[in-house]
C-alpha positions in Angstrom: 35.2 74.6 64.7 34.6 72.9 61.3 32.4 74.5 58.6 29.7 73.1 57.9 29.1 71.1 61.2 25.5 70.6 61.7 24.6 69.0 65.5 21.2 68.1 65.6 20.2 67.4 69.5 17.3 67.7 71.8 14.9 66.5 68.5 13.8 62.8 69.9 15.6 61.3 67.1 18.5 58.3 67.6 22.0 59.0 66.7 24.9 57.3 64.6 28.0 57.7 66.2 31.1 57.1 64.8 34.2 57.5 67.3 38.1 57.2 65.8 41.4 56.3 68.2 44.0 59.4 67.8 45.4 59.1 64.4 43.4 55.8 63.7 45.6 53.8 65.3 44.1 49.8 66.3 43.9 51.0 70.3 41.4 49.0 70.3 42.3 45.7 68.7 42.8 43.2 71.6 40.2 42.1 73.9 41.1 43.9 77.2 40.6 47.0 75.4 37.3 46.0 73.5 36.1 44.6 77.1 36.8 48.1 79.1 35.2 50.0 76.4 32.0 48.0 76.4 31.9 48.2 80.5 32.4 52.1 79.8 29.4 52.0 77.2 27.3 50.1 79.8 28.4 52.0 82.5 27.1 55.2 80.8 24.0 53.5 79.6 23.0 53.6 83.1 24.3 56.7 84.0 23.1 58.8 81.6 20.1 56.8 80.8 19.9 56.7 77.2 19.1 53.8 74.9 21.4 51.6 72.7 20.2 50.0 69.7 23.4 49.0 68.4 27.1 49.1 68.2 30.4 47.7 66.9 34.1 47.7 68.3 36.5 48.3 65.6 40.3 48.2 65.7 40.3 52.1 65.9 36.7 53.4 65.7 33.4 52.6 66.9 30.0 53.4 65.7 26.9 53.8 68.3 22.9 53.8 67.7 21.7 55.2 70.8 18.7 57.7 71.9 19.1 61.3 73.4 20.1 61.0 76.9 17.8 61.7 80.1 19.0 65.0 81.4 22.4 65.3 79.5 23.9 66.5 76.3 24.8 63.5 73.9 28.6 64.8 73.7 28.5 64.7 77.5 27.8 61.0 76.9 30.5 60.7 74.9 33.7 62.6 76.4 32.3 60.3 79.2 32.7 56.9 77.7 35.9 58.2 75.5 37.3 59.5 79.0 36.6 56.3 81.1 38.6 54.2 78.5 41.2 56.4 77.7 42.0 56.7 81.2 42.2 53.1 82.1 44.1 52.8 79.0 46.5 54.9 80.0 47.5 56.1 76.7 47.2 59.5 75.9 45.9 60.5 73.5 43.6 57.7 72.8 41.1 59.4 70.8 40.4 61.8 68.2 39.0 65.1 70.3 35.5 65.2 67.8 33.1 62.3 67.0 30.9 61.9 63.9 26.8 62.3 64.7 24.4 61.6 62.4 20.6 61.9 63.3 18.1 59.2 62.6 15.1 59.9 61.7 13.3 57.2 60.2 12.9 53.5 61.3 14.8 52.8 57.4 17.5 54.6 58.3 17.9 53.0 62.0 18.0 49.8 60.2 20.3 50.6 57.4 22.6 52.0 60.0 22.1 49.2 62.3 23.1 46.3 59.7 26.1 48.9 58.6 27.2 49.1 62.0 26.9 45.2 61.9 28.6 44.3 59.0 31.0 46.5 59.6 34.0 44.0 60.3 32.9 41.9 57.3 33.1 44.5 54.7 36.6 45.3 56.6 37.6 41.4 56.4 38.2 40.9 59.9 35.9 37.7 59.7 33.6 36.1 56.8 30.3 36.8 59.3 28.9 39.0 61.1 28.4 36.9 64.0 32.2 35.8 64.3 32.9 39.5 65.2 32.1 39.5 69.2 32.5 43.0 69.9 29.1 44.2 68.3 25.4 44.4 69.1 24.7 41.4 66.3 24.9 38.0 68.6 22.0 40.2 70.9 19.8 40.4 67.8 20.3 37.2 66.5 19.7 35.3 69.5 19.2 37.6 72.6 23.0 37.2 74.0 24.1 40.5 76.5 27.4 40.5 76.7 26.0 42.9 80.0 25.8 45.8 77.8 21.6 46.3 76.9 20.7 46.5 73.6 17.2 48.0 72.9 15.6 45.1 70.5 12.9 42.8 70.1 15.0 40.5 72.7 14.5 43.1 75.0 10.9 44.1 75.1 9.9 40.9 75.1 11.8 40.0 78.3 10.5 43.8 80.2 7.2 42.7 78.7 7.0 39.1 80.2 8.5 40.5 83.3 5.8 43.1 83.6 3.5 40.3 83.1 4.1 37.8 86.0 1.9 37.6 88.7 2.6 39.8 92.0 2.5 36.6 94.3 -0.8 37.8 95.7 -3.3 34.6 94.9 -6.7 35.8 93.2 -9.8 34.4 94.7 -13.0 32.8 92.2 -15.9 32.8 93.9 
């Protein structure tokens, strides 16, 4: 194990997650491969019941914003989403065994690493904006689109809240 490797888990905080293919290699640069690993992410989302706030498909890494998981360790989580893709893949090995993790523990540091995470395939000059990359989080937060992956945001709250809000179907009587 490396030196120096600091894991910081069961604190509450949100995580920045950085995952790289074996060697860096673009396993991930067409759009079967990009679609299977967001049907993994989402997949585990529900599983393992942890939140995602953001995330971005690269050519050979991604980076995820999630919460602590319900009732599992985080690199559970992980080996489970790296294992479901690299299996369908069938390319072995498709990842590099660790993963980065940092721990977030301010709401300025979620949103520096959310708009990192974001711009991510700009500053790499896959596309001029953020919103012509469609393999991250960013079309959810600037307009609400799924993709069927869900992204904890403003989009999202407001839908649970309106859908907590609607009447039961029972008629209320005035007298």
């Amino acid at each position: 194990m490396p030196t120096g490797l600091v894991r910081l888990h069961s604190t509450g905080n949100l995580h920045f997650l950085t995952s790289s293919c074996h060697e860096r290699r673009p396993y991930l640069l067409n759009h079967a491969a990009c679609a299977l690993f967001e049907n993994a992410l989402e997949t585990m989302r529900r599983r393992y019941q942890f939140t995602l706030y953001g995330y971005v498909i690269m050519p050979e890494h991604v980076h995820l914003l999630l919460s602590e998981p319900a009732g599992a360790k985080l690199s559970t989580v992980v080996q489970a989403i790296k294992l479901s893709v690299a299996v369908q893949q069938n390319r072995k090995p498709f990842w590099m065994h660790r993963y980065h993790d940092f721990n977030v523990f301010t709401e300025a540091k979620r949103l520096e690493k959310l708009r990192y995470l974001h711009r991510n395939p700009v500053k790499r000059g896959l596309v001029r904006r953020p919103e012509d990359w469609p393999w991250s989080s960013f079309n959810h937060y600037a307009s609400g689109l799924t993709r069927g992956i869900e992204i904890e945001s403003q989009w999202t709250a407001t839908a649970r809240e309106r859908a907590t809000s609607q009447p039961t179907g029972c008629p209320t009587s005035r007298l």
